[in-house]
ZAKEDREN-743240 format. One record per residue (C-alpha): residue in one letter; x, y, z. Coordinates in steps of 0.1 Angstrom, whole numbers, padded with zeros to 4 digits, always signed. Example, Ala and Ser with C-alpha at 12.3 -4.5 7.8 and 13.67 -1.06 7.14 Angstrom:
<atoms>
A+0123-0045+0078S+0137-0011+0071
</atoms>
This chain:
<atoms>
X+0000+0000+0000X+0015+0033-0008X-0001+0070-0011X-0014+0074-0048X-0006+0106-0068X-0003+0109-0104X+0028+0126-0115X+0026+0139-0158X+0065+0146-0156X+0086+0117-0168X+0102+0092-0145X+0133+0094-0166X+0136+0128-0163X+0135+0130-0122X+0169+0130-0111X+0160+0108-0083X+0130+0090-0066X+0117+0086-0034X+0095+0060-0020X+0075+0072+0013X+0057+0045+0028X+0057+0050+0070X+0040+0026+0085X+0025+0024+0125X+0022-0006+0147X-0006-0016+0165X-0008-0014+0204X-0024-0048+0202X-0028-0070+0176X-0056-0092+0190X-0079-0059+0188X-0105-0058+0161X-0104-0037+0132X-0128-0018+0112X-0123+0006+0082X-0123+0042+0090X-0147+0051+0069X-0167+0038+0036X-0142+0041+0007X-0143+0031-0030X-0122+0007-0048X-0119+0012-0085X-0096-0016-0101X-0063-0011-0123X-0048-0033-0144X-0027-0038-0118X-0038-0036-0081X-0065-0013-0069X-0069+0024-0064X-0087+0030-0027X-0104+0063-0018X-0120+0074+0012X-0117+0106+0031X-0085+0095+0042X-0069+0102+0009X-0063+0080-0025X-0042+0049-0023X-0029+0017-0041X-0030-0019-0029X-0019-0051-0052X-0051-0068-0030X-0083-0058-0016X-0081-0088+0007X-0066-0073+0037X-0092-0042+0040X-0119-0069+0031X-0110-0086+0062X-0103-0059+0082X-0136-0045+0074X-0151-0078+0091X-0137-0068+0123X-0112-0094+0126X-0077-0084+0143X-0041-0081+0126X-0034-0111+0142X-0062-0130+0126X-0059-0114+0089X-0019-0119+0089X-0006-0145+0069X+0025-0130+0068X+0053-0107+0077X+0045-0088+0048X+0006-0087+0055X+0016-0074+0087X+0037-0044+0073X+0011-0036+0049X-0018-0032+0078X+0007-0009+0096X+0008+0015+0065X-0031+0010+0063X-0031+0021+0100X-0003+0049+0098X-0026+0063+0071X-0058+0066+0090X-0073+0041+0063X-0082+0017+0095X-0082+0014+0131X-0089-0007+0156X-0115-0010+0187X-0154-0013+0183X-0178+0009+0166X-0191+0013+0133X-0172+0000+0107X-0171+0016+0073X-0178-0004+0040X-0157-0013+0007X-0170-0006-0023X-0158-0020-0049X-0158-0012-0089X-0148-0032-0113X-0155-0036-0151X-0163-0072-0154X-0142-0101-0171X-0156-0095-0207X-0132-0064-0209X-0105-0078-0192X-0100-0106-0214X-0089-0080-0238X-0056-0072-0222X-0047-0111-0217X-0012-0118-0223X-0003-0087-0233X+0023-0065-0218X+0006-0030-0205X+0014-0001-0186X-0007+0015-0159X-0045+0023-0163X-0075+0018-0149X-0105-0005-0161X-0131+0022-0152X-0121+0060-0164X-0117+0073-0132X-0120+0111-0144X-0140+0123-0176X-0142+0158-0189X-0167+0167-0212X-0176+0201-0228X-0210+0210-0227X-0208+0235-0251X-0179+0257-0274X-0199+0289-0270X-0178+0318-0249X-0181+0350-0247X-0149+0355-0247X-0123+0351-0272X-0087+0344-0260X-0061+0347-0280X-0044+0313-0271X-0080+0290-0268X-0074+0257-0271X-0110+0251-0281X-0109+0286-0305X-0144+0291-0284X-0160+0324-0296X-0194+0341-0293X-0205+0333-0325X-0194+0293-0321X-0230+0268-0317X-0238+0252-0287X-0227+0218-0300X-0249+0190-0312X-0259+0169-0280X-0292+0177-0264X-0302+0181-0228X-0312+0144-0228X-0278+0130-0244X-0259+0148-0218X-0283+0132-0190X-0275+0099-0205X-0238+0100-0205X-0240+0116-0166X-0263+0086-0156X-0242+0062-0175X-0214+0071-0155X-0224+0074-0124X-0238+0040-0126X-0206+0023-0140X-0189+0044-0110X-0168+0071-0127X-0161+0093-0095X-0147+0124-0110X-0168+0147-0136X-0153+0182-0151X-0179+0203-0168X-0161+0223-0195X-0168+0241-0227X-0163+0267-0244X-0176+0287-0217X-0199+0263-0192X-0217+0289-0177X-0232+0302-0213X-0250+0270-0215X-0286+0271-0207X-0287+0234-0183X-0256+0244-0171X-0267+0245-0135X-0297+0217-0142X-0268+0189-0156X-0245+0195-0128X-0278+0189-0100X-0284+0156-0121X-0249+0148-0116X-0252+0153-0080X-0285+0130-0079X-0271+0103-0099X-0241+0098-0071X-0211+0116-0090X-0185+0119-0061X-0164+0146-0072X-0176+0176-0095X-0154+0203-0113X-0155+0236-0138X-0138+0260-0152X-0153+0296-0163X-0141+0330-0172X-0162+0343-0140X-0178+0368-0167X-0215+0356-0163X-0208+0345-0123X-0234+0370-0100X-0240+0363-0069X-0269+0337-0076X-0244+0320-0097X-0224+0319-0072X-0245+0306-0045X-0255+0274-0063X-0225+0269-0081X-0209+0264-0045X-0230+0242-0034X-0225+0218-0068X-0189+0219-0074X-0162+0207-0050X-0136+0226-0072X-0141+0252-0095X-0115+0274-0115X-0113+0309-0126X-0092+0321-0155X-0072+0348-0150X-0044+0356-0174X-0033+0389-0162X-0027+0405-0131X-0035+0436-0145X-0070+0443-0160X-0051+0457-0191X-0026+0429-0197X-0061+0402-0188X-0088+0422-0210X-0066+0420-0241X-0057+0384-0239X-0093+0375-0240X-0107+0401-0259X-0129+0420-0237X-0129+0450-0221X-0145+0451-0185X-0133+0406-0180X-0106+0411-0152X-0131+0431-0132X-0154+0400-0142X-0132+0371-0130X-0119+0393-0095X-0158+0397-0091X-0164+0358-0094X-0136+0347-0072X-0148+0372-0045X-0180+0359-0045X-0174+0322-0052X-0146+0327-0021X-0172+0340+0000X-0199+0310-0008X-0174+0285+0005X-0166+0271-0028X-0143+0238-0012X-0118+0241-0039X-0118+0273-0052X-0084+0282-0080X-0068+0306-0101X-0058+0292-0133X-0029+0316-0152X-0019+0302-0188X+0018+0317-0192X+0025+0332-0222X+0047+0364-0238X+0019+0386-0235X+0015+0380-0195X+0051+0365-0185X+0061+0396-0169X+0031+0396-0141X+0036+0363-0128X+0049+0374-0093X+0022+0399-0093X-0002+0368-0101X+0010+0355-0068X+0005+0386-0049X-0034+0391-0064X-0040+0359-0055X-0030+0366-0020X-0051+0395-0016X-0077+0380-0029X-0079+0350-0003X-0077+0325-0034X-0054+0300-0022X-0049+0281-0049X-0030+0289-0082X-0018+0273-0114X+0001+0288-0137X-0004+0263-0173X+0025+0265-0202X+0013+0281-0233X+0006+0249-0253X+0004+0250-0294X-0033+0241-0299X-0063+0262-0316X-0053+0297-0317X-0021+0294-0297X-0005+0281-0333X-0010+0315-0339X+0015+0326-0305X+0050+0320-0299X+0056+0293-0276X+0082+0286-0250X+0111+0267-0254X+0131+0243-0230X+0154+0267-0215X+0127+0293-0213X+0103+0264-0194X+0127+0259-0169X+0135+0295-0157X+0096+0299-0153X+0099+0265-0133X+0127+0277-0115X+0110+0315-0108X+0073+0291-0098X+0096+0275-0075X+0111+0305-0056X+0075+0321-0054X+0061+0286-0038X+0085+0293-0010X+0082+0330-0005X+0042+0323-0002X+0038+0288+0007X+0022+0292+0042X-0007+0314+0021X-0004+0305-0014X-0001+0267-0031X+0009+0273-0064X+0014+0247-0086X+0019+0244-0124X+0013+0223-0155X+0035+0216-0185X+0064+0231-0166X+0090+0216-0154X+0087+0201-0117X+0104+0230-0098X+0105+0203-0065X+0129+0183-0088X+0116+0147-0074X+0078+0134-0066X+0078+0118-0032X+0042+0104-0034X+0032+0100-0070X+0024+0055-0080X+0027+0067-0119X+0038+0087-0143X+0029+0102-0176X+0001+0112-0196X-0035+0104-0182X-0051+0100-0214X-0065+0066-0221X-0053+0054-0185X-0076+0070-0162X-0092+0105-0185X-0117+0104-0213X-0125+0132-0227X-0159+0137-0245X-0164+0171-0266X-0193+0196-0275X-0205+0170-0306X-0207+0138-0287X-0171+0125-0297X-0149+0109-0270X-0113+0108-0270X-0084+0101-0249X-0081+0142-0241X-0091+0171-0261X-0054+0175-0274X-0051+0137-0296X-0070+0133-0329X-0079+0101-0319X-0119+0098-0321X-0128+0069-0302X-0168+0073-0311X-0200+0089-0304X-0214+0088-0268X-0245+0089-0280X-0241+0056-0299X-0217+0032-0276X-0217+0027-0241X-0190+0045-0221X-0167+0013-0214X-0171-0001-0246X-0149+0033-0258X-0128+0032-0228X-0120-0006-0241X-0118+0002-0278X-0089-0007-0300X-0071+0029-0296X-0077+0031-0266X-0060-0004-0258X-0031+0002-0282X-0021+0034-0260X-0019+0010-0233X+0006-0010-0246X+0035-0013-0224X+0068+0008-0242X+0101-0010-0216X+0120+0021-0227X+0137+0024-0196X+0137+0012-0164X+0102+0028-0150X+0085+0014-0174X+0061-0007-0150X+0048+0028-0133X+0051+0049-0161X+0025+0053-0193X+0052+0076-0214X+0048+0112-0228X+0021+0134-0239X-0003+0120-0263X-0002+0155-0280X+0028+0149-0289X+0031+0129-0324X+0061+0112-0311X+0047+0098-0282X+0019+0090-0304X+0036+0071-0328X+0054+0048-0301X+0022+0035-0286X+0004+0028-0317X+0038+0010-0334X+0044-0012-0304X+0000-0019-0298
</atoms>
């Protein structure tokens, strides 16, 4: 059993890793155990991934917390030294404890046999049977028009092609399969008409964990209020710490004063997790310390600063190279420790300015090993980035396109170095990457 965290930066590229695993004895091992709570198992292709309020971990078995949660002792469950070690790290970690009281339940997903018969004697890399995050745009309306949009969203863009009902479907669907994590995105989410009706049914249909992202432009204080009470985490673009620098990168005069508004009054509704998202690019690069202070005086505690990646209108921008990457990373890195205790900035596409992960199980690219992505017209793919069309929503079951042939030739194990039984390789944006999986599948 170790802490789970997903680290995107290579393995290979870390100059060194670090396992943590601390584990705490029990006073007495005759006592009975229970689990701390109800948690949810969702299986990998190799072990589990266990969540509760504890935290997200791994295990190679469920058959220790299964016994546990039968309120037998250590001493009964045991088979082995190692058994032993690995209900200390259960224990150390909160996950269970012992004396009498009400025990919390497993729960356990799985896919069923039919699609793991798929990946028999094959050699894989990490991923999940059940996508355990999916992101789908609802919409790519905005009414906004940044100059670096992945999605080129504009005012004048449609709504998209799924109904009300399609969407319902595909929330349902997952729910009942177990996906715990849903991201509303767009375009702009808010612009959509259901956009606060899809995210109640979501709610009612037992999604865990529900996310978004807005420009804070149509966000009053009604918005506000039920948007809190929906979303565990929402984010608010802001690309400028200046209303000047902000208002031209999107393309609208009056935005900055928008998004401040939005994060005041989502801040004030108790919005759980409640971030600053800051893509870094020529036009902004020079306000990124000021970024940090805003955020500060703001009360947001949270901030990401994202690389300028080379997607929709950003082929239009000049992008960063290596050299340049780094010196952000190492500038992120001084600005973490000058605000730390008020501040947690954290950054994508960057270089890790921490230099190692202590906690992450795997490495590399989500796509295809634990994200699906589903766009505006129905069509799922590994993430919005890859031009890999997997199929509509609307006419095949969600695991059935989590299980279809792309999807299992970017699971194909690469052995390129020796992390290859953690790691799932590079960025599936990138045609490189791309080509490895599909040539080795």
């Amino acid at each position: 059993m170790f802490p789970f965290s997903h680290e995107q930066f290579l393995p290979c590229t870390l100059q060194e890793l670090i396992e943590v695993r601390e584990r705490l004895p029990f006073a007495d091992v005759h006592a009975p155990l229970h689990l701390t709570d109800d948690m949810d198992a969702y299986e990998l292709h190799s072990g589990f991934l266990v969540e509760g309020s504890q935290g997200v971990f791994c295990v190679s078995s469920l058959r220790l917390l299964r016994e546990a949660s039968s309120g037998k002792s250590a001493h009964e469950i045991a088979r082995s030294p190692d058994d032993l070690t690995e209900l200390e790290h259960l224990h150390r970690y909160g996950v269970i404890r012992t004396g009498n009281g009400g025990s919390g339940k497993l729960i356990t997903h799985e896919a069923g046999n039919e699609f793991s018969r798929l990946y028999e004697n094959r050699n894989l890399t990490w991923f999940s049977y059940i996508p355990q995050k999916i992101e789908m745009d609802i919409t790519t309306k905005c009414n906004l028009r940044c100059i670096h949009c992945s999605r080129e969203a504009s005012p004048e863009a449609r709504q998209g092609s799924m109904t009300l009902e399609d969407y319902i479907r595909i929330i349902e669907q997952a729910a009942e399969i177990g996906v715990p994590n849903l991201t509303v995105m767009g375009g702009e989410p808010t612009t959509h008409p259901e956009f606060i009706e899809l995210a109640l049914i979501a709610r009612v249909a037992g999604v865990k964990s529900l996310s978004t992202s807005t420009n804070g432009w149509l966000v009053d204080a009604a918005l506000a209020h039920k948007m809190a009470r929906l979303f565990g985490s929402v984010q608010v673009s802001l690309h400028g710490a200046k209303s000047a620098t902000h208002d031209a990168i999107v393309g609208r005069k009056g935005a900055f004063e928008r998004a401040v508004r939005a994060l005041s009054l989502l801040r004030d509704e108790g919005v759980a997790s409640l971030n600053i998202s800051f893509s870094v690019m020529r036009q902004n690069a020079t306000e990124i310390s000021a970024m940090v202070e805003l955020a500060k005086d703001l009360g947001i505690t949270e901030l990401r600063f994202l690389v300028l990646t080379p997607e929709g209108r950003a082929l239009n921008l000049s992008t960063w190279g290596e050299d340049e990457k780094r010196e952000i990373a190492d500038q992120l890195g001084g600005l973490r420790v000058a605000f730390g205790n008020c501040v947690d900035i954290s950054a994508g596409g960057f270089p890790p300015y921490d230099g190692i992960s202590k906690t992450a199980a795997f490495y590399g690219c989500p796509a295809g090993r634990n994200l699906l992505y589903i766009d505006a017209q129905g069509r799922a793919k590994p993430c919005h980035c890859t031009g890999i069309d997997l199929g509509d929503v609307r006419e095949s079951p969600l695991l059935d396109l989590w299980h279809s042939k792309p999807m299992q030739s970017l699971r194909s194990r690469l052995d390129c170095c020796e992390y290859s039984q953690v790691c799932a390789g590079g960025c599936l944006g990138n045609e490189e990457w791309l080509q490895k999986f599909f040539h080795h599948a």
